[in-house]
C-alpha positions as CSV (number, residue, x, y, z in Angstrom):
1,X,0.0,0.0,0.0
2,X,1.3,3.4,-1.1
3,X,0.1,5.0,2.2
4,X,0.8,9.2,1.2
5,X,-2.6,10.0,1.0
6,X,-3.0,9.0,4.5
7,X,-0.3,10.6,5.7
8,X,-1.1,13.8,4.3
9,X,-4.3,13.8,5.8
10,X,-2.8,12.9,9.4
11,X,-0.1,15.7,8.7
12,X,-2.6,18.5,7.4
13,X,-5.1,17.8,10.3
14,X,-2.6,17.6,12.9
15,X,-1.2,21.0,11.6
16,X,-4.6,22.1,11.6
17,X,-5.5,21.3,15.8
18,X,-1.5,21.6,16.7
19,X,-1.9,25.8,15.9
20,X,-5.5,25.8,17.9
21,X,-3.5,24.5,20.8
22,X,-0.8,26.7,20.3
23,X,-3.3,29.6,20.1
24,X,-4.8,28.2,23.5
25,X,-7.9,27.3,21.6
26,X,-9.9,24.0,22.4
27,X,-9.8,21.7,19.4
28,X,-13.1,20.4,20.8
29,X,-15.3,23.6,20.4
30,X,-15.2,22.9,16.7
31,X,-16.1,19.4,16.7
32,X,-20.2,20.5,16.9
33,X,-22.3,18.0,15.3
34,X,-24.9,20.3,13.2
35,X,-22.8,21.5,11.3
36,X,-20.5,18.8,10.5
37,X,-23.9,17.0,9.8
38,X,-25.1,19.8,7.5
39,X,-21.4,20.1,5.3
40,X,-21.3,16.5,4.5
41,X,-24.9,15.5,4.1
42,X,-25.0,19.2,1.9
43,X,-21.8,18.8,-0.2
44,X,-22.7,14.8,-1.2
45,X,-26.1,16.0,-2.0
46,X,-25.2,18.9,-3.8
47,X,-22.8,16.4,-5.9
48,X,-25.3,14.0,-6.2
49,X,-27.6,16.2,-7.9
50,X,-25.3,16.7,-10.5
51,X,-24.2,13.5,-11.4
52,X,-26.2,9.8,-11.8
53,X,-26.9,7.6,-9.1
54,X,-24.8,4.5,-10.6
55,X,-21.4,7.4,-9.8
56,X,-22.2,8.1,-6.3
57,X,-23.5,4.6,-4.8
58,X,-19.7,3.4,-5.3
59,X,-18.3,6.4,-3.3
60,X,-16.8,4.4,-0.7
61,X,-15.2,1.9,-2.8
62,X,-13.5,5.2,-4.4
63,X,-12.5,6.1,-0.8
64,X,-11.1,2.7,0.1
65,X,-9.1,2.8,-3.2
66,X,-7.7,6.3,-2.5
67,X,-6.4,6.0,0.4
68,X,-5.5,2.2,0.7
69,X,-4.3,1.8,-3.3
70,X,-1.3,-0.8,-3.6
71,X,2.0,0.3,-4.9
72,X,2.2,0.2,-8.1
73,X,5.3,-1.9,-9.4
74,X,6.1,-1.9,-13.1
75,X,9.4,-3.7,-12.6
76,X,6.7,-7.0,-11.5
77,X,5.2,-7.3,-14.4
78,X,8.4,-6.5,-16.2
79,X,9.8,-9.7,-14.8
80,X,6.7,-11.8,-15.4
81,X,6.9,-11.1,-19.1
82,X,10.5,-11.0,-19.7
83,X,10.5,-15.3,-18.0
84,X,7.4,-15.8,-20.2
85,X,9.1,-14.4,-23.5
86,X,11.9,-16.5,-22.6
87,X,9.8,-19.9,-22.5
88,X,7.7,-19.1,-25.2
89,X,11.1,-18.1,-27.5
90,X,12.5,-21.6,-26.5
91,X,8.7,-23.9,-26.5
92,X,6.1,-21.6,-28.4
93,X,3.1,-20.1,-27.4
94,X,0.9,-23.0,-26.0
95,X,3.7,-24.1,-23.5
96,X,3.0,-20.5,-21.4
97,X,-0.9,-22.1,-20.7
98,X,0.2,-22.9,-17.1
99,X,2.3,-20.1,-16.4
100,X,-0.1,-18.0,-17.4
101,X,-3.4,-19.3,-15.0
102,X,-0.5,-18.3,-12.2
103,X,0.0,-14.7,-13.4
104,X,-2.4,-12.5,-11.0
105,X,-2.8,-9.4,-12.7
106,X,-6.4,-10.0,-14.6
107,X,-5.1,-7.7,-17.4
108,X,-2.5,-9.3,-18.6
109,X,-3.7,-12.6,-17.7
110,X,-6.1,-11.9,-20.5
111,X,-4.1,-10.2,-23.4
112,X,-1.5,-13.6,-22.6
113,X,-4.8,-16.1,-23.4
114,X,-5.7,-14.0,-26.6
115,X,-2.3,-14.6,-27.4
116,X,-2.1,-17.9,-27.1
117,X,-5.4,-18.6,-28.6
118,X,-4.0,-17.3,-31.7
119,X,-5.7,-13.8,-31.9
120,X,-4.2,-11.5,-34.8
121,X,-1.6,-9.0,-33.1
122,X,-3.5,-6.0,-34.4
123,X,-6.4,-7.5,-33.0
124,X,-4.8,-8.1,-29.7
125,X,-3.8,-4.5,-29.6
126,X,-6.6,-2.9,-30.2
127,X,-8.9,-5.2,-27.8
128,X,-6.6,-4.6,-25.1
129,X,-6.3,-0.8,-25.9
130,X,-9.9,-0.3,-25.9
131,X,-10.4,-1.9,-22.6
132,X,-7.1,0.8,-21.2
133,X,-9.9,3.2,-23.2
134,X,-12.6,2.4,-21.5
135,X,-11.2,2.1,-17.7
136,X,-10.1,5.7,-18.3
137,X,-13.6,6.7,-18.6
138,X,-14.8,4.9,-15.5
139,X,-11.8,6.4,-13.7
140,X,-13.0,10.1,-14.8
141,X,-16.2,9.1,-12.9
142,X,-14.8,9.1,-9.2
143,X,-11.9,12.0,-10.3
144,X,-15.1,14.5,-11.3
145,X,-17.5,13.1,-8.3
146,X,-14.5,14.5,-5.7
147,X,-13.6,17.5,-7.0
148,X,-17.2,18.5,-7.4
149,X,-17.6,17.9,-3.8
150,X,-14.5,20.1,-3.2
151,X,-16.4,22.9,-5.0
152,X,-19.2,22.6,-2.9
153,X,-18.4,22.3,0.5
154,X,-16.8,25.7,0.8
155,X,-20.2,27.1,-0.4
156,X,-22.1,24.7,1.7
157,X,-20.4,25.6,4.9
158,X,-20.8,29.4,3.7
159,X,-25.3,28.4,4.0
160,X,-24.1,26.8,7.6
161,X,-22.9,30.1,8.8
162,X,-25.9,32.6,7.4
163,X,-28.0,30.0,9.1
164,X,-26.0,30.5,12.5
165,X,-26.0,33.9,12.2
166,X,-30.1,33.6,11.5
167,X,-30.2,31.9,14.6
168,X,-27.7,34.4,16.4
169,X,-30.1,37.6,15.4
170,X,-32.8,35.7,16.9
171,X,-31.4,35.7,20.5
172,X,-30.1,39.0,20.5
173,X,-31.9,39.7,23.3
174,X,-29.4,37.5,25.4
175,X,-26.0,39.3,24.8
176,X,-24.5,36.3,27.0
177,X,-25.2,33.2,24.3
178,X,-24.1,35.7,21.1
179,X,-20.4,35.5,21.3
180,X,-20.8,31.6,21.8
181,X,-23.5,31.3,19.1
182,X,-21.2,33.5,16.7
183,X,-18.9,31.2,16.9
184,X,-20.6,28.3,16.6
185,X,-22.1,29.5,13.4
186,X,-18.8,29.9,11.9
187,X,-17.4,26.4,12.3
188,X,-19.7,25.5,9.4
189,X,-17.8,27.6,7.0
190,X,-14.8,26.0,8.8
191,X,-15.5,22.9,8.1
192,X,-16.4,23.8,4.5
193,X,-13.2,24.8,3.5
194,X,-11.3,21.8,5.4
195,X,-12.6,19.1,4.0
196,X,-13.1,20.6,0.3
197,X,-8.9,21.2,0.6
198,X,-7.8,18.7,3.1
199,X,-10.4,15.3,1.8
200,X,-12.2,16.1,-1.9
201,X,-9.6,17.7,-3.8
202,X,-6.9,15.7,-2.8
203,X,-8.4,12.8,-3.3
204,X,-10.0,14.1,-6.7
205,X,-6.1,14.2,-7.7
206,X,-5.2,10.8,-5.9
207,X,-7.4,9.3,-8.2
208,X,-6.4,10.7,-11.0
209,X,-2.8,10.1,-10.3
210,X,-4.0,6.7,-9.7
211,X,-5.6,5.8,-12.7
212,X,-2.4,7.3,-14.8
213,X,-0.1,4.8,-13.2
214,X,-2.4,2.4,-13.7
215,X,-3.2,3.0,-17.6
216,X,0.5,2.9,-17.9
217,X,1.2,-0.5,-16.2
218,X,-1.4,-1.8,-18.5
219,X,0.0,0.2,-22.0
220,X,3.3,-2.0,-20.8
221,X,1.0,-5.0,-20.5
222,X,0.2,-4.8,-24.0
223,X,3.7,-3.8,-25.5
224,X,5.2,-6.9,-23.4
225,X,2.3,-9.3,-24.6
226,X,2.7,-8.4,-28.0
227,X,6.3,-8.7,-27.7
228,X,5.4,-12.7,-25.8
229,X,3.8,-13.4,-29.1
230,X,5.8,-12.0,-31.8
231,X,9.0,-14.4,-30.0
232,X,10.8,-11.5,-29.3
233,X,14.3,-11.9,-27.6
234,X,13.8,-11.8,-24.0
235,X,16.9,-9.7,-23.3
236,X,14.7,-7.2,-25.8
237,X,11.7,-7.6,-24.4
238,X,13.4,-6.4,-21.2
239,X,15.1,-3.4,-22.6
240,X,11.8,-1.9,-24.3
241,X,9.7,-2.5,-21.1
242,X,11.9,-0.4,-19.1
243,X,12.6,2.3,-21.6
244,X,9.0,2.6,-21.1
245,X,9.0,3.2,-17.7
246,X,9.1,7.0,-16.2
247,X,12.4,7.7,-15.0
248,X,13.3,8.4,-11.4
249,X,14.3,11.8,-10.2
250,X,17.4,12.1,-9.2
251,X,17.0,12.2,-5.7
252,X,15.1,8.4,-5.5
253,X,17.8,7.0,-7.5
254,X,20.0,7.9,-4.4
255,X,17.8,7.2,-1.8
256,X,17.2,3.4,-3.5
Protein backbone atom coordinates (compact mmCIF):
# COMPACT_ATOMS: atom_id res chain seq x y z
CA UNK A 1 0.00 0.00 0.00
CA UNK A 2 1.30 3.37 -1.14
CA UNK A 3 0.15 4.97 2.25
CA UNK A 4 0.76 9.17 1.20
CA UNK A 5 -2.63 9.99 1.02
CA UNK A 6 -2.99 8.97 4.48
CA UNK A 7 -0.28 10.65 5.68
CA UNK A 8 -1.14 13.75 4.32
CA UNK A 9 -4.29 13.75 5.81
CA UNK A 10 -2.76 12.94 9.43
CA UNK A 11 -0.12 15.73 8.72
CA UNK A 12 -2.61 18.48 7.43
CA UNK A 13 -5.15 17.77 10.28
CA UNK A 14 -2.59 17.56 12.95
CA UNK A 15 -1.19 21.02 11.56
CA UNK A 16 -4.58 22.13 11.63
CA UNK A 17 -5.47 21.33 15.81
CA UNK A 18 -1.54 21.64 16.68
CA UNK A 19 -1.88 25.82 15.95
CA UNK A 20 -5.46 25.78 17.93
CA UNK A 21 -3.55 24.49 20.82
CA UNK A 22 -0.81 26.67 20.28
CA UNK A 23 -3.33 29.58 20.09
CA UNK A 24 -4.84 28.19 23.47
CA UNK A 25 -7.88 27.29 21.59
CA UNK A 26 -9.94 23.98 22.44
CA UNK A 27 -9.76 21.75 19.44
CA UNK A 28 -13.13 20.36 20.84
CA UNK A 29 -15.33 23.56 20.43
CA UNK A 30 -15.22 22.88 16.66
CA UNK A 31 -16.08 19.40 16.74
CA UNK A 32 -20.18 20.52 16.86
CA UNK A 33 -22.29 17.95 15.28
CA UNK A 34 -24.89 20.33 13.21
CA UNK A 35 -22.75 21.54 11.26
CA UNK A 36 -20.47 18.79 10.52
CA UNK A 37 -23.91 16.96 9.76
CA UNK A 38 -25.08 19.82 7.51
CA UNK A 39 -21.42 20.14 5.34
CA UNK A 40 -21.29 16.48 4.52
CA UNK A 41 -24.88 15.50 4.07
CA UNK A 42 -24.96 19.20 1.86
CA UNK A 43 -21.83 18.79 -0.20
CA UNK A 44 -22.72 14.83 -1.17
CA UNK A 45 -26.10 16.05 -2.00
CA UNK A 46 -25.20 18.89 -3.83
CA UNK A 47 -22.79 16.43 -5.90
CA UNK A 48 -25.29 14.02 -6.19
CA UNK A 49 -27.60 16.23 -7.95
CA UNK A 50 -25.33 16.73 -10.47
CA UNK A 51 -24.23 13.47 -11.40
CA UNK A 52 -26.18 9.76 -11.81
CA UNK A 53 -26.89 7.63 -9.14
CA UNK A 54 -24.82 4.46 -10.57
CA UNK A 55 -21.43 7.38 -9.80
CA UNK A 56 -22.24 8.12 -6.29
CA UNK A 57 -23.50 4.63 -4.82
CA UNK A 58 -19.72 3.43 -5.32
CA UNK A 59 -18.31 6.37 -3.26
CA UNK A 60 -16.80 4.43 -0.69
CA UNK A 61 -15.19 1.90 -2.78
CA UNK A 62 -13.54 5.20 -4.41
CA UNK A 63 -12.48 6.08 -0.82
CA UNK A 64 -11.14 2.70 0.08
CA UNK A 65 -9.11 2.79 -3.25
CA UNK A 66 -7.66 6.25 -2.49
CA UNK A 67 -6.40 5.95 0.39
CA UNK A 68 -5.50 2.21 0.72
CA UNK A 69 -4.34 1.75 -3.28
CA UNK A 70 -1.35 -0.81 -3.61
CA UNK A 71 2.00 0.34 -4.91
CA UNK A 72 2.15 0.18 -8.12
CA UNK A 73 5.29 -1.93 -9.44
CA UNK A 74 6.11 -1.94 -13.12
CA UNK A 75 9.39 -3.69 -12.58
CA UNK A 76 6.66 -7.02 -11.52
CA UNK A 77 5.20 -7.28 -14.41
CA UNK A 78 8.44 -6.55 -16.22
CA UNK A 79 9.83 -9.73 -14.77
CA UNK A 80 6.70 -11.77 -15.45
CA UNK A 81 6.86 -11.05 -19.13
CA UNK A 82 10.47 -11.00 -19.74
CA UNK A 83 10.53 -15.31 -18.03
CA UNK A 84 7.40 -15.83 -20.19
CA UNK A 85 9.06 -14.39 -23.55
CA UNK A 86 11.86 -16.52 -22.63
CA UNK A 87 9.78 -19.91 -22.47
CA UNK A 88 7.74 -19.13 -25.20
CA UNK A 89 11.09 -18.14 -27.53
CA UNK A 90 12.54 -21.59 -26.53
CA UNK A 91 8.66 -23.89 -26.45
CA UNK A 92 6.10 -21.56 -28.40
CA UNK A 93 3.08 -20.10 -27.40
CA UNK A 94 0.86 -23.04 -26.02
CA UNK A 95 3.67 -24.10 -23.49
CA UNK A 96 2.96 -20.50 -21.45
CA UNK A 97 -0.88 -22.05 -20.66
CA UNK A 98 0.22 -22.86 -17.07
CA UNK A 99 2.31 -20.15 -16.40
CA UNK A 100 -0.08 -17.96 -17.42
CA UNK A 101 -3.43 -19.31 -15.03
CA UNK A 102 -0.48 -18.30 -12.22
CA UNK A 103 -0.04 -14.65 -13.37
CA UNK A 104 -2.39 -12.52 -11.00
CA UNK A 105 -2.77 -9.37 -12.69
CA UNK A 106 -6.36 -9.96 -14.58
CA UNK A 107 -5.07 -7.69 -17.40
CA UNK A 108 -2.53 -9.29 -18.57
CA UNK A 109 -3.68 -12.59 -17.70
CA UNK A 110 -6.09 -11.92 -20.50
CA UNK A 111 -4.07 -10.16 -23.38
CA UNK A 112 -1.54 -13.57 -22.62
CA UNK A 113 -4.75 -16.15 -23.38
CA UNK A 114 -5.68 -13.99 -26.65
CA UNK A 115 -2.33 -14.62 -27.43
CA UNK A 116 -2.13 -17.86 -27.08
CA UNK A 117 -5.38 -18.57 -28.64
CA UNK A 118 -3.99 -17.30 -31.66
CA UNK A 119 -5.72 -13.84 -31.93
CA UNK A 120 -4.22 -11.55 -34.83
CA UNK A 121 -1.63 -9.00 -33.11
CA UNK A 122 -3.47 -5.96 -34.37
CA UNK A 123 -6.41 -7.45 -32.98
CA UNK A 124 -4.80 -8.09 -29.67
CA UNK A 125 -3.77 -4.50 -29.59
CA UNK A 126 -6.57 -2.93 -30.21
CA UNK A 127 -8.93 -5.18 -27.80
CA UNK A 128 -6.56 -4.56 -25.12
CA UNK A 129 -6.29 -0.81 -25.95
CA UNK A 130 -9.88 -0.29 -25.91
CA UNK A 131 -10.41 -1.89 -22.57
CA UNK A 132 -7.12 0.78 -21.16
CA UNK A 133 -9.93 3.22 -23.15
CA UNK A 134 -12.60 2.44 -21.54
CA UNK A 135 -11.23 2.05 -17.68
CA UNK A 136 -10.07 5.74 -18.31
CA UNK A 137 -13.60 6.70 -18.55
CA UNK A 138 -14.85 4.94 -15.52
CA UNK A 139 -11.85 6.43 -13.65
CA UNK A 140 -13.02 10.09 -14.77
CA UNK A 141 -16.17 9.14 -12.93
CA UNK A 142 -14.76 9.13 -9.18
CA UNK A 143 -11.92 11.99 -10.25
CA UNK A 144 -15.14 14.48 -11.27
CA UNK A 145 -17.53 13.13 -8.30
CA UNK A 146 -14.53 14.49 -5.65
CA UNK A 147 -13.65 17.52 -6.99
CA UNK A 148 -17.24 18.52 -7.39
CA UNK A 149 -17.57 17.94 -3.76
CA UNK A 150 -14.55 20.06 -3.21
CA UNK A 151 -16.40 22.93 -4.98
CA UNK A 152 -19.21 22.63 -2.93
CA UNK A 153 -18.40 22.29 0.47
CA UNK A 154 -16.83 25.73 0.83
CA UNK A 155 -20.15 27.10 -0.41
CA UNK A 156 -22.08 24.71 1.75
CA UNK A 157 -20.42 25.61 4.90
CA UNK A 158 -20.84 29.38 3.73
CA UNK A 159 -25.34 28.43 4.03
CA UNK A 160 -24.14 26.82 7.64
CA UNK A 161 -22.85 30.06 8.85
CA UNK A 162 -25.91 32.61 7.39
CA UNK A 163 -28.04 30.03 9.07
CA UNK A 164 -25.99 30.52 12.53
CA UNK A 165 -26.05 33.91 12.23
CA UNK A 166 -30.09 33.57 11.51
CA UNK A 167 -30.17 31.88 14.55
CA UNK A 168 -27.66 34.43 16.44
CA UNK A 169 -30.05 37.59 15.40
CA UNK A 170 -32.82 35.68 16.88
CA UNK A 171 -31.40 35.70 20.52
CA UNK A 172 -30.14 39.03 20.54
CA UNK A 173 -31.93 39.75 23.32
CA UNK A 174 -29.44 37.55 25.38
CA UNK A 175 -26.03 39.28 24.82
CA UNK A 176 -24.53 36.26 27.02
CA UNK A 177 -25.19 33.23 24.29
CA UNK A 178 -24.14 35.70 21.10
CA UNK A 179 -20.43 35.49 21.29
CA UNK A 180 -20.78 31.61 21.82
CA UNK A 181 -23.52 31.34 19.07
CA UNK A 182 -21.21 33.55 16.67
CA UNK A 183 -18.85 31.16 16.92
CA UNK A 184 -20.59 28.26 16.57
CA UNK A 185 -22.08 29.50 13.39
CA UNK A 186 -18.77 29.91 11.95
CA UNK A 187 -17.39 26.42 12.31
CA UNK A 188 -19.70 25.47 9.39
CA UNK A 189 -17.80 27.65 6.95
CA UNK A 190 -14.75 26.01 8.80
CA UNK A 191 -15.51 22.94 8.08
CA UNK A 192 -16.44 23.75 4.53
CA UNK A 193 -13.20 24.78 3.52
CA UNK A 194 -11.33 21.79 5.43
CA UNK A 195 -12.63 19.09 4.04
CA UNK A 196 -13.10 20.59 0.31
CA UNK A 197 -8.88 21.22 0.64
CA UNK A 198 -7.80 18.73 3.15
CA UNK A 199 -10.41 15.34 1.79
CA UNK A 200 -12.17 16.14 -1.87
CA UNK A 201 -9.61 17.65 -3.77
CA UNK A 202 -6.90 15.70 -2.80
CA UNK A 203 -8.35 12.84 -3.30
CA UNK A 204 -9.96 14.13 -6.71
CA UNK A 205 -6.14 14.19 -7.68
CA UNK A 206 -5.25 10.84 -5.94
CA UNK A 207 -7.36 9.34 -8.17
CA UNK A 208 -6.41 10.71 -10.99
CA UNK A 209 -2.80 10.09 -10.28
CA UNK A 210 -4.03 6.68 -9.69
CA UNK A 211 -5.60 5.83 -12.69
CA UNK A 212 -2.43 7.29 -14.83
CA UNK A 213 -0.10 4.82 -13.23
CA UNK A 214 -2.43 2.39 -13.72
CA UNK A 215 -3.24 3.02 -17.56
CA UNK A 216 0.51 2.92 -17.90
CA UNK A 217 1.19 -0.53 -16.23
CA UNK A 218 -1.42 -1.83 -18.52
CA UNK A 219 0.02 0.23 -22.00
CA UNK A 220 3.31 -1.97 -20.79
CA UNK A 221 1.04 -5.00 -20.51
CA UNK A 222 0.23 -4.84 -24.01
CA UNK A 223 3.75 -3.82 -25.52
CA UNK A 224 5.21 -6.94 -23.37
CA UNK A 225 2.27 -9.27 -24.62
CA UNK A 226 2.68 -8.40 -28.00
CA UNK A 227 6.28 -8.71 -27.74
CA UNK A 228 5.42 -12.69 -25.83
CA UNK A 229 3.78 -13.38 -29.14
CA UNK A 230 5.78 -12.03 -31.79
CA UNK A 231 9.02 -14.45 -29.95
CA UNK A 232 10.80 -11.50 -29.31
CA UNK A 233 14.28 -11.91 -27.61
CA UNK A 234 13.79 -11.77 -24.01
CA UNK A 235 16.94 -9.67 -23.31
CA UNK A 236 14.66 -7.21 -25.83
CA UNK A 237 11.72 -7.61 -24.38
CA UNK A 238 13.39 -6.36 -21.17
CA UNK A 239 15.08 -3.44 -22.57
CA UNK A 240 11.80 -1.89 -24.28
CA UNK A 241 9.70 -2.52 -21.11
CA UNK A 242 11.85 -0.36 -19.08
CA UNK A 243 12.57 2.33 -21.60
CA UNK A 244 8.97 2.57 -21.12
CA UNK A 245 8.97 3.19 -17.70
CA UNK A 246 9.09 7.02 -16.21
CA UNK A 247 12.35 7.74 -15.00
CA UNK A 248 13.28 8.38 -11.41
CA UNK A 249 14.28 11.78 -10.16
CA UNK A 250 17.41 12.05 -9.20
CA UNK A 251 16.95 12.17 -5.66
CA UNK A 252 15.14 8.37 -5.54
CA UNK A 253 17.76 6.98 -7.45
CA UNK A 254 20.01 7.93 -4.40
CA UNK A 255 17.81 7.16 -1.79
CA UNK A 256 17.23 3.43 -3.53
Amino acid sequence: MDPASLVGIVLALGAIFASMLMEGGDPTSILLLPPIVLVLGGTLGAAMTGAMLKDTIGIVGLLKRALLAKKIEATETIDVLVKLADRARREGLLALEDEVRKVEDPFLRKGLELAIDGTDSEDLREIMESEIDSKKRADKVGVKLFADMGGFAPTIGIIGTVLGLVHVLENLADPSQLGHLIAGAFVATLFGVLTANVFWLPLSNRLKRLSELEAEQMMLAVEGVLAVQAGSNPRLVARKLRSLMPSEPESAKKAA
